[in-house]
Every structure is written in structure tokens, then in C-alpha cells.
C-alpha positions as CSV (number, residue, x, y, z in Angstrom):
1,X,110.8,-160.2,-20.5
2,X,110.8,-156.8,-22.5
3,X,107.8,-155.5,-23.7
4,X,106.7,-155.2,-26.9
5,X,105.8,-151.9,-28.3
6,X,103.1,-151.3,-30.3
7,X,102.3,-147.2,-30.9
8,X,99.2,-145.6,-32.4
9,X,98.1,-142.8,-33.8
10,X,99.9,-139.9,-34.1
11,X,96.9,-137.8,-33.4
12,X,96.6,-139.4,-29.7
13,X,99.2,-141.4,-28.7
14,X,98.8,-145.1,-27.5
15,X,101.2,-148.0,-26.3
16,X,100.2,-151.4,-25.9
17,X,103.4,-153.2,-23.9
18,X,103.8,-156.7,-23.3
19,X,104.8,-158.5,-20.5
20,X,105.1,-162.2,-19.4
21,X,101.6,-162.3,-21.6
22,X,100.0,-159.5,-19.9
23,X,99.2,-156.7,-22.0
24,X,98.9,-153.0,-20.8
25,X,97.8,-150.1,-22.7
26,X,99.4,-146.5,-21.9
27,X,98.3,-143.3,-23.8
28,X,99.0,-139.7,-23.8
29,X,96.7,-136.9,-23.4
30,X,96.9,-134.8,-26.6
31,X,98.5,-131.5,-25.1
32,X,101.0,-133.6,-22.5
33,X,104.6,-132.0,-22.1
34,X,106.7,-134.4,-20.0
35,X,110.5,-133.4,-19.2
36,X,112.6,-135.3,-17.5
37,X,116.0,-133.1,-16.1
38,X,119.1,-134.1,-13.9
39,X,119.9,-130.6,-12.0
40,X,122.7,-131.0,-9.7
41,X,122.0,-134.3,-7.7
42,X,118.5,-134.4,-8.3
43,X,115.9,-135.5,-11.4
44,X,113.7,-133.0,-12.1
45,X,110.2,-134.3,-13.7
46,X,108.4,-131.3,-15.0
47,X,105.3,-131.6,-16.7
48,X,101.9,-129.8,-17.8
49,X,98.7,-130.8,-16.6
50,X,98.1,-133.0,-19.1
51,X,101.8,-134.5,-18.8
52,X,101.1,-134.8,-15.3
53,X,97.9,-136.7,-16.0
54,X,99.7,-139.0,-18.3
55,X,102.2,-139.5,-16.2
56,X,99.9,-140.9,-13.0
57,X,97.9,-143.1,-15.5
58,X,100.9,-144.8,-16.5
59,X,102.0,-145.4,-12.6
60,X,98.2,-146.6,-12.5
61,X,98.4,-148.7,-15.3
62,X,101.8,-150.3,-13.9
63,X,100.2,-150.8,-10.3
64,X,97.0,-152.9,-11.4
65,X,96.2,-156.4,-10.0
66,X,97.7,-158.8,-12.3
67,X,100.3,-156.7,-13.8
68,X,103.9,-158.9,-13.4
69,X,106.7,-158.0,-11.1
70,X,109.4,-156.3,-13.4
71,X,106.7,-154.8,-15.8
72,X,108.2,-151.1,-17.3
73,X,107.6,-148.6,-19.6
74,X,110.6,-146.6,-21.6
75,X,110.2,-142.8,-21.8
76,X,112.9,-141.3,-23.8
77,X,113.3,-138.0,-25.6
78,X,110.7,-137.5,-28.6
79,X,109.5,-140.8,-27.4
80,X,107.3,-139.8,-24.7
81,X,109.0,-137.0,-23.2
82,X,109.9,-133.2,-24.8
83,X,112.9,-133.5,-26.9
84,X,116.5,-132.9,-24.7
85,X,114.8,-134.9,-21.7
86,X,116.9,-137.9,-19.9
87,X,115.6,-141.6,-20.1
88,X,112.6,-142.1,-17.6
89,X,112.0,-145.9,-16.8
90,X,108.6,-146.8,-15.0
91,X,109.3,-150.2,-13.5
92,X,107.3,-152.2,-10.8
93,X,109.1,-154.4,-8.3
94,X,106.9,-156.7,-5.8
95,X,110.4,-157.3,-4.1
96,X,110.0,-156.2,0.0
């Protein structure tokens, strides 16, 4: 199921997403800078401190107990991540 997306405040970004019933909330710190890069055959993810921060509380968020197989956040250009970045998708897969 895709989640659904809820945002906040301008002033400190928050994301409540949805998933099989189980909600999850994700938020930025105020000063994040996330860019996401292909160079060559690699993806570069450069970020700021605080972008870096953000970044491992959403892989936190996505790895609690009781969070569904298949739960993912969207990261897309001005959405998330600095404007000219690539689509980042932060999924979890229980599959061995």
C-alpha cells in the first residue's frame, strides 16, 4: 500500500506516512541539505550534518518493530532533497 502523505509546517518540516495502518512520522532538521547525485556508476548522497541526521532518523524510523515489510518514504528534488537531486526511495524489505 502507498503511503499517505501528510506535510507540516513549513518552518520544520514533518511527514506522517501511512502504511498497511501503521503510521510513521519523519521530520527534517531545520538547516538539513540532502543531495542525491548519480556520478559515473555510482549515487552520490551528500549531505550537511543536519541532512545527515535526517537522513539516519528516517532509516530509524523505517527499521522500528512493527513497521510493515515494504514501508518507504519518497525523497525527490524540492521535496526532501536540494533542488537538481535524483529520486531517493527509503524502502524496507523483511525478504532473506
Amino acid at each position: 500500500m502507498a503511503p499517505e502523505l501528510n506535510p507540516g509546517s513549513s518552518a520544520s518540516p514533518h511527514l506522517t506516512a501511512v502504511t498497511d495502518g501503521v503510521a510513521q512520522g519523519f521530520t527534517w532538521d531545520d538547516n538539513a541539505r540532502i543531495e542525491v547525485r548519480a556520478l559515473g556508476g555510482e549515487i552520490v548522497i551528500e549531505a550537511n550534518a543536519d541532512g545527515l541526521r535526517t537522513l539516519a532518523r528516517h532509516l530509524l524510523t523505517l527499521a522500528q518493530d512493527g513497521t510493515p515489510d515494504g514501508a518507504h518514504l519518497h525523497l525527490e528534488a524540492g521535496m526532501g532533497l536540494a533542488e537538481g537531486s535524483r529520486s531517493l526511495v527509503l524502502e524496507r524489505c523483511d525478504d532473506d
